[in-house]
C-alpha positions in Angstrom: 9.0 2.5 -7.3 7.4 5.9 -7.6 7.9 8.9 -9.9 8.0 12.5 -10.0 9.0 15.1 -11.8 12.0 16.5 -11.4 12.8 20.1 -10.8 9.8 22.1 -11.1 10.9 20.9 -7.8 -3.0 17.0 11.8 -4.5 26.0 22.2 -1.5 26.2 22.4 -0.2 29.1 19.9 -1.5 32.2 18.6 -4.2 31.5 15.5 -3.7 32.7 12.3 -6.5 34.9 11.0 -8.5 32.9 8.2 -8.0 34.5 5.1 -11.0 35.4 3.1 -11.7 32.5 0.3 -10.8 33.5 -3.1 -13.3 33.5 -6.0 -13.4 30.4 -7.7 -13.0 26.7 -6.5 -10.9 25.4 -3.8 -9.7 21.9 -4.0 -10.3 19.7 -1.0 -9.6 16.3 -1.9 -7.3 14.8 -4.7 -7.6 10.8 -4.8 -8.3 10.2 -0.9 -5.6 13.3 0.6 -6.5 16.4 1.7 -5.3 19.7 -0.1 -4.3 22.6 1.7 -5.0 26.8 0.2 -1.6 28.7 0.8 -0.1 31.1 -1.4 -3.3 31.6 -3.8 -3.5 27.9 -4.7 -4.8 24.3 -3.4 -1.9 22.2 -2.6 -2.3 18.5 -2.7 -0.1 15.2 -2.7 1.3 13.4 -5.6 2.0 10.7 -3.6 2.9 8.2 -6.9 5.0 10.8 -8.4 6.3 11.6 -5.1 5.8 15.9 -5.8 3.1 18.5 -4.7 0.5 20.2 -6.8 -0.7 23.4 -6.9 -4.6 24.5 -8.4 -5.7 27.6 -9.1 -9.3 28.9 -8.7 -10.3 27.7 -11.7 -8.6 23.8 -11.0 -5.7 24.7 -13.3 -3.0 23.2 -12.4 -0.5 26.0 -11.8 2.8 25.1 -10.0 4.9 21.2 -9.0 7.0 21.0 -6.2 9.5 18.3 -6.1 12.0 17.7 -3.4 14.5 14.5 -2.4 12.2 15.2 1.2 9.4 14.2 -0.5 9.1 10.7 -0.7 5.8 9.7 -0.6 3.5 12.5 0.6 -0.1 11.8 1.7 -1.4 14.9 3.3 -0.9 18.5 2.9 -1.7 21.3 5.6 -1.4 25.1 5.8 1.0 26.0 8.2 1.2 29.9 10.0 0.9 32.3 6.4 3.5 30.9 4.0 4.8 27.3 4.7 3.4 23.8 3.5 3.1 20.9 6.1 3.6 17.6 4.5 2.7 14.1 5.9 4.7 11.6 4.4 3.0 7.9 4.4 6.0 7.3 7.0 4.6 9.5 9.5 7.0 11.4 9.3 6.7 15.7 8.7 8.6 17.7 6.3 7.9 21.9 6.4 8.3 23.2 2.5 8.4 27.0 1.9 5.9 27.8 -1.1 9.3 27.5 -3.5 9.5 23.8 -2.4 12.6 24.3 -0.2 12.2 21.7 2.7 12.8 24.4 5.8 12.7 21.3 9.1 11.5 17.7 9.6 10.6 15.7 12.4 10.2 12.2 13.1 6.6 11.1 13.6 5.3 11.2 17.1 3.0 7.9 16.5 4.0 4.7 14.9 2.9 6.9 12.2 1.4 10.1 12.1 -1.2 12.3 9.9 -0.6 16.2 10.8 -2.7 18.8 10.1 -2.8 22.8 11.3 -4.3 25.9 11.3 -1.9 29.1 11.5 0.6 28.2 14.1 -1.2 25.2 15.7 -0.2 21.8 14.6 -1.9 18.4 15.6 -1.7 14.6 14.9 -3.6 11.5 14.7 -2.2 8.0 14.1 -2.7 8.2 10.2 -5.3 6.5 8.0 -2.7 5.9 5.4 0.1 3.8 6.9 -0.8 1.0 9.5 1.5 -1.0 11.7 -0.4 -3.7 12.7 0.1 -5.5 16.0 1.3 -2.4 17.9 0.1 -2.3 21.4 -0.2 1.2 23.2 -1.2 2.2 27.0 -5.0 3.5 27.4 -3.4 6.5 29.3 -2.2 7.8 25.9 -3.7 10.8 24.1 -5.4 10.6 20.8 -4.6 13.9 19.5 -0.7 14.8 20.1 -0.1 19.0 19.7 3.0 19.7 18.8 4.8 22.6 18.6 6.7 24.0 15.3 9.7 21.3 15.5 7.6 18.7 16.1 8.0 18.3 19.8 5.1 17.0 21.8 3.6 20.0 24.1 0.1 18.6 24.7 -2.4 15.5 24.4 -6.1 15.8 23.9 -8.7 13.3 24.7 -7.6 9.5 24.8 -7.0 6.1 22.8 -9.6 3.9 22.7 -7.6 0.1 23.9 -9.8 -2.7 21.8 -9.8 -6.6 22.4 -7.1 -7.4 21.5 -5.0 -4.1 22.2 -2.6 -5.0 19.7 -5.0 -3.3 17.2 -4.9 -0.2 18.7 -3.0 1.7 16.2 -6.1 0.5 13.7 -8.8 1.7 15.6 -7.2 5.3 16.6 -6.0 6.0 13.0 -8.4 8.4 11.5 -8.7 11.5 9.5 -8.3 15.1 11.3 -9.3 18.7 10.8 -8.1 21.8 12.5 -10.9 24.8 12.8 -10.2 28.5 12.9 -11.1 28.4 16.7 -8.8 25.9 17.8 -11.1 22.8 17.3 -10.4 19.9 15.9 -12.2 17.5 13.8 -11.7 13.5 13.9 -13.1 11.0 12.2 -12.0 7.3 13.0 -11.0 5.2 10.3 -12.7 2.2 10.8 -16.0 3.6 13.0 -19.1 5.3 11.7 -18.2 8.5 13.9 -16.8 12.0 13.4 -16.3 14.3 16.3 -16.0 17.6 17.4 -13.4 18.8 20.3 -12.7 21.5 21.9 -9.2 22.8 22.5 -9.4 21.3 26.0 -10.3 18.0 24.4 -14.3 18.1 25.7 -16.3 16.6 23.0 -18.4 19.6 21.6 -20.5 16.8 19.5 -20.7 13.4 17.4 -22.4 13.0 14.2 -22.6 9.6 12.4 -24.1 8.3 9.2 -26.1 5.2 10.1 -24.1 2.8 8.0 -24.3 0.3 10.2 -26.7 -1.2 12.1 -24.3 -2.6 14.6 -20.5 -1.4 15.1 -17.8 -3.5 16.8 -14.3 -3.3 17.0 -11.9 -4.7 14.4 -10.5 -8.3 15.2 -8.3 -11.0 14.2 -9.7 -13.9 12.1 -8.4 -16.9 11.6 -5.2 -17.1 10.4 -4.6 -18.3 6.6 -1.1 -19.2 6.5 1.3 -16.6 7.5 -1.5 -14.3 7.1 -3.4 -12.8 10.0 -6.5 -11.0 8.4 -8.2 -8.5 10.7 -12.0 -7.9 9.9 -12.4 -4.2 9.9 -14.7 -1.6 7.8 -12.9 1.5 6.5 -15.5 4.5 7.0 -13.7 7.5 7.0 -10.3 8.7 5.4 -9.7 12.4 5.2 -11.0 15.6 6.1 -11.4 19.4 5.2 -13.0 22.5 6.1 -14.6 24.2 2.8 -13.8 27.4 2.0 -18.0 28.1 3.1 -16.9 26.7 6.5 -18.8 23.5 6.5 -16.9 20.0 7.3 -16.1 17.8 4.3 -16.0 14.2 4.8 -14.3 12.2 2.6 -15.0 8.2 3.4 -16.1 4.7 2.2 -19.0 4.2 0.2 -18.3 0.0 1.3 -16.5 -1.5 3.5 -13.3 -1.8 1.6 -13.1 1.9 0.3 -13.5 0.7 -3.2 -15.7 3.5 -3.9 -15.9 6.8 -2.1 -18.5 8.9 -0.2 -18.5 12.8 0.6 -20.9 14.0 3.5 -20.9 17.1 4.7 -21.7 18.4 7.9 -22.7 21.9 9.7 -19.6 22.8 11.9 -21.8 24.1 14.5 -23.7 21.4 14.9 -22.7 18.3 13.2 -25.9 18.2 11.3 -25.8 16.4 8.2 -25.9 18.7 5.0 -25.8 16.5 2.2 -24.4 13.4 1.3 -22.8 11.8 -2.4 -21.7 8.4 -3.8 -18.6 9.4 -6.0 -18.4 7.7 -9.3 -14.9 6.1 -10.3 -13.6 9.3 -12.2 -14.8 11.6 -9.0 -11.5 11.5 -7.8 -11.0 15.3 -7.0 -12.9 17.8 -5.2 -13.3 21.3 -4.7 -15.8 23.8 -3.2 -16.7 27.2 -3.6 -17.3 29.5 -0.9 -21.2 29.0 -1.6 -20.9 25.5 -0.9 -21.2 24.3 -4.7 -19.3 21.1 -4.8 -17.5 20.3 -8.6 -15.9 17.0 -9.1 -13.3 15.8 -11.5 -10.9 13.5 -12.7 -7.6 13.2 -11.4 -6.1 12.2 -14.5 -7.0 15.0 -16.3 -6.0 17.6 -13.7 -2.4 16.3 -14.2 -2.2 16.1 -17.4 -2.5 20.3 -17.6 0.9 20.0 -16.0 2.8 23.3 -17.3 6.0 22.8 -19.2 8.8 23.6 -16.5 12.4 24.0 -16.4 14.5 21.4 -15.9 17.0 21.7 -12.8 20.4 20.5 -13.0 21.4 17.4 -11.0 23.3 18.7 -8.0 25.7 19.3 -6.1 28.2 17.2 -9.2 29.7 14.1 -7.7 33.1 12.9 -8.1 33.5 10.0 -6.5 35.6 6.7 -6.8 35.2 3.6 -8.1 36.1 0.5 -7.2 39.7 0.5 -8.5 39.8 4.3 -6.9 40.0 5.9 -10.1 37.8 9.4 -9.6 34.5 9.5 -11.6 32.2 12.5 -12.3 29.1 13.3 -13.5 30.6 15.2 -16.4 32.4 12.3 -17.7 28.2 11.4 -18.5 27.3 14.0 -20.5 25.7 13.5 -23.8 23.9 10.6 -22.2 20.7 9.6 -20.5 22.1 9.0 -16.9 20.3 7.2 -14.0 22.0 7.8 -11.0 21.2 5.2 -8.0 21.9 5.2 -4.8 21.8 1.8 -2.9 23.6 0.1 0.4 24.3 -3.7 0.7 21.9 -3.7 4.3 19.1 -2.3 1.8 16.9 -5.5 0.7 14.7 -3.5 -1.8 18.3 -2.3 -3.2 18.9 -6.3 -3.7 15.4 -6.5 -5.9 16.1 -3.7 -7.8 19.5 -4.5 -9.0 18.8 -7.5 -11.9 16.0 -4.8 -13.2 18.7 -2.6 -13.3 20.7 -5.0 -15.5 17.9 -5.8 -17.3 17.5 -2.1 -18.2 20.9 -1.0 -18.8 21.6 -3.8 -21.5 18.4 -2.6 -23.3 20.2 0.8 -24.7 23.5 1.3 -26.2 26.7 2.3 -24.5 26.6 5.4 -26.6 23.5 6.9 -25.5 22.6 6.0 -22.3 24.7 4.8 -18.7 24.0 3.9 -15.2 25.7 4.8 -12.1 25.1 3.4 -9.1 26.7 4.8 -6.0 26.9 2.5 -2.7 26.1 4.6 0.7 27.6 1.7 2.5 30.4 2.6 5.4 30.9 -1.3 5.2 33.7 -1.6 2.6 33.6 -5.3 2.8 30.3 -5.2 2.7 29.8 -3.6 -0.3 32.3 -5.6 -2.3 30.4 -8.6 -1.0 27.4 -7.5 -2.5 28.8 -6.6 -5.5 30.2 -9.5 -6.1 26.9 -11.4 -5.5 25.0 -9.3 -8.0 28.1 -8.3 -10.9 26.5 -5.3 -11.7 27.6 -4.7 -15.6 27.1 -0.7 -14.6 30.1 2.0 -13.0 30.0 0.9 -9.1 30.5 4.2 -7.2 31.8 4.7 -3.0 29.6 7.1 -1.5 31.4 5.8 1.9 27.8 6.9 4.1 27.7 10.6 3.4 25.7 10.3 0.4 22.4 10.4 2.6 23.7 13.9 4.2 24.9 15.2 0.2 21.4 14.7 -1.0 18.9 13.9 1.2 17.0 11.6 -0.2 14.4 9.7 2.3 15.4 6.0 2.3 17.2 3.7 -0.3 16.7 2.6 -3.0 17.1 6.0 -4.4 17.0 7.0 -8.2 17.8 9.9 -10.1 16.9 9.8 -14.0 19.0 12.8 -16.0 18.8 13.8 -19.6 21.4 14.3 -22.2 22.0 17.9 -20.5 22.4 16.3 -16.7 19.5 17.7 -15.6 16.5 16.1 -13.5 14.0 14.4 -15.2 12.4 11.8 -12.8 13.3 11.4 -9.3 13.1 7.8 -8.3 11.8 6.4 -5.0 12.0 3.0 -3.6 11.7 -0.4 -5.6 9.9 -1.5 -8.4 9.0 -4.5 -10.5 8.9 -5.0 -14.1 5.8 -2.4 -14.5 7.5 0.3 -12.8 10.8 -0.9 -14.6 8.9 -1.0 -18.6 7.9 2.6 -17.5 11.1 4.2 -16.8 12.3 2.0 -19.9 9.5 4.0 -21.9 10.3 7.2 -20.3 14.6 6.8 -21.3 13.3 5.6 -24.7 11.3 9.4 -25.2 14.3 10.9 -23.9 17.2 9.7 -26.2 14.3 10.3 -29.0 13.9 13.8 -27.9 16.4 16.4 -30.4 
């Protein structure tokens, strides 16, 4: 389960011109994703709280944008002058304009994609943050897919590396990726000591590495313990930027396991080392100037300079049946703290997260607060089924499968917390266990304290 706020809500194409970088700091990194300058700010992924963040030059956090698209984002790129390219842990792409309204999506090209662009050029790389294991691919295939601005695939640049055995090829292509001003891209494979320079015809300009390892081999299965197949691998790099003083940043692994972090930077021209860092535990945001100064900070206390923002009403107001086809409505809520959830009897997270939602709606009174929880099932017999299974004590709703195409939410379970006034406190994504549930439990508890 992952929370956000609610309404603040990786050639072909003509280049952008660079803009010239703006006085101040420019965020690169925030936890291990890659920001993005649009608009006058340093866009980065929430990816708990399932939102964007904005920075200012001076690392103030200025502006949120939330979004039912937005399920889990872990990568944000600048796309042509004035739209936000968003890599969801998925793979898959959703294009916000800079007031958070989602503008197109595509499905993601690889098994699962990271994208990143410069102007009107868009690129991607199997991503370092998502990883299906055991999914062969042909050595004919490219390792950088361009894509054009629906996310079609126009072009393929350099090729996939096939290991023994292939079925961990999605492993060792996954990597981080950069887009340069020229057309050049940057990657840096996730489990290799290696970061590379192409050209826009995919000729490798030049390869720089670290010296982390004496010896580098290719991940590969161990032996099995139980039902679990662990894969010995070492995670060396996970994301990349260009600094605002046009060197390459280099986020990566200070170990094997990524438990602590390194930044290297590297000379664009060349791929000379610069410098090089060991992050301590609260380095987990970074910015640069356009001298090349590097500032670190906390995550943690970025966020919490989260400006106070309205609240947006829950919409568009259902009215919907329930079982016995009497016609309920949001407004018959008001007053109370409302979650709204949206579920399906095929969903098996739904099926974990309904006794927690029991649990929770028997810890406050009738009076005060209520669940609803709408089923997107086209199964009618299906849904009774479950619900007979489960006897929810809560209103059951029938969405009858358009609820998906009403709200557009990314998957199910789907969760939307409202105050007193019906308007959107948290948006709720996927499942959670009793952490995630004692936290939205302390989160109603603030709101029916709140005057």
């Amino acid at each position: 389960m992952r929370r956000t706020l609610g309404a603040a809500a990786l050639l072909l194409a003509a280049l952008a011109c660079r803009p010239a970088a703006p006085s101040g700091f420019t965020l690169l990194f925030l936890g291990r994703s890659p920001a993005a300058s649009q608009g006058g700010l340093a866009w980065a992924p929430d990816p708990e709280r399932s939102r964007l963040v904005g920075f200012d030059a001076q690392l103030r956090l200025a502006r949120v944008l939330s979004s039912p698209r937005l399920g889990e984002p872990m990568a944000v790129a600048a796309l042509d002058d004035s739209h936000l390219l968003v890599t969801e842990r998925t793979g898959d792409a959703v294009v916000l304009d800079l007031a958070g309204h989602p503008v197109r999506e595509w499905s993601s090209p690889d098994p699962a994609s990271l994208y990143a662009a410069r102007g009107d050029l868009i690129a991607a790389v199997r991503s370092p943050y998502y990883i299906p294991q055991f999914a062969a691919e042909p050595d004919s295939a490219p390792l950088i897919h361009v894509l054009d601005s629906l996310g079609r695939k126009v072009a393929g640049i350099a090729r996939i590396h096939l290991p023994d055995p292939p079925y961990l090829a999605q492993l060792v292509n996954a990597g981080a990726l950069a887009v340069g001003a020229g057309g050049e891209m940057y990657y840096a494979p996730l489990v290799r000591d290696e970061v590379r320079k192409y050209r826009a015809d995919g000729r490798v300009l030049w390869t720089a590495r670290r010296g982390l390892y004496k010896e580098e081999s290719d991940p590969h299965f161990l032996p099995a313990r139980g039902r679990e197949i662990p894969v010995a691998r070492a995670l060396v790099n996970i994301a990349l930027a260009i600094g605002p003083d046009g060197r390459l940043y280099v986020l990566g692994s200070a170990d094997s396991n990524a438990t602590r972090l390194r930044l290297d930077v590297f000379d664009t021209a060349t791929g000379g080392p610069i410098s090089n860092r060991t992050l301590g535990a609260t380095e987990t945001a970074i910015a640069v100037d356009a001298h090349g100064t590097i500032v670190t900070r906390d995550a943690d206390s970025l966020f919490a300079q989260a400006p106070a923002t309205n609240r947006e009403p829950f919409a568009p107001a259902f009215a919907l049946p329930n079982l016995t086809g009497d016609t309920v409505r949001l407004a018959d809520f008001a007053g109370k703290v409302t979650l709204v959830n949206f579920w399906a009897s095929w969903c098996d997270p739904c099926r974990a997260e309904f006794p927690h939602m029991a649990d929770l709606y028997g810890a406050f009174g009738r009076a005060d607060f209520a669940i609803v929880a709408i089923s997107d099932d086209v199964d009618r017999g299906k849904m009774l089924a479950f619900v007979k299974e489960f006897g929810p004590p809560f209103p059951i709703l029938v969405g009858g499968g358009a609820m998906k195409g009403v709200y557009h939410y990314r998957g199910l379970p789907y969760s939307v917390l409202l105050d007193r006034q019906g308007r959107v406190v948290e948006r709720i994504f996927g499942v959670g266990g009793p952490r995630e549930f004692a936290d939205l439990r302390s989160t109603i508890a603030k709101e029916l304290a709140a005057p």
